[in-house]
N, C-alpha and C positions, 0 to 999 in steps of 0.2 A: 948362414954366416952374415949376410946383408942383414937381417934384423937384428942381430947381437951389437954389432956395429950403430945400430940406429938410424939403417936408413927403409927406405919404403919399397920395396918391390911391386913390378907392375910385368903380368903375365898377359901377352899374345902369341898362341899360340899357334904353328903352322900346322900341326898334325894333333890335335888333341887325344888324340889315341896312346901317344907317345909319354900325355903326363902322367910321372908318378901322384896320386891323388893322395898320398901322405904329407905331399908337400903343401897343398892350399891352404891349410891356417895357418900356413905363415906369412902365406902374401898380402899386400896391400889392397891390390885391385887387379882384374882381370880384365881381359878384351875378347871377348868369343862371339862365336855365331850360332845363333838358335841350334843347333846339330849338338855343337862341341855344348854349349850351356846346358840340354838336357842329359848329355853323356856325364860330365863332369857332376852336375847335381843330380842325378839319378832320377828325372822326372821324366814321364812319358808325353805331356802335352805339347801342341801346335800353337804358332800362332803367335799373337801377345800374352795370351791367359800362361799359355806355355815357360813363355821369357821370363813373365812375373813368377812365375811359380819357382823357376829355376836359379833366380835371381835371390830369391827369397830361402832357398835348399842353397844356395853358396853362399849367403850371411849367414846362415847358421852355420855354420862349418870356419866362421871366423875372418870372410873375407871382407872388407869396410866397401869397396866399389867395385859395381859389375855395371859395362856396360856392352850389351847385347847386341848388336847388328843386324838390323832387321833386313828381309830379302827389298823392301821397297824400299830401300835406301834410309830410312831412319836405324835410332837404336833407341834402347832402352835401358836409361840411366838410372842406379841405383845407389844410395849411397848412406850408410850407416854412421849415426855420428857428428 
């Protein structure tokens, strides 16, 4: 509904268990942590190679920005566009 309207959605999730994953290309940008970013992009890796991988499996699926949360307090910004 928020995209039909024109505006931009932006998904953090508490329980990423919980998203219906039909709804991602519609979002804007996502905020997850390494766990919820390989659930959601269906990648199995650790890590930063992991992040990027998953980062890179949620642009394909039509997301413009993911940024990742890494456990050492950084994240990883992604951003299509």
């Amino acid at each position: 509904m928020a995209r039909r309207c024109g505006l931009r959605c932006v998904l953090d999730p508490s329980f990423a268990d919980r998203i219906d994953l039909r709804c991602l290309p519609g979002l804007y940008a996502v905020t997850l942590n390494p766990e919820e970013a390989r659930r959601l992009a269906g990648t199995g890796s650790d890590g930063i190679e992991g992040a990027r991988k998953a980062a890179q499996a949620l642009a394909d699926q039509g997301i413009a920005v993911m940024c990742i949360k890494l456990s050492d307090g950084s994240c990883l910004l992604r951003h299509e566009g």
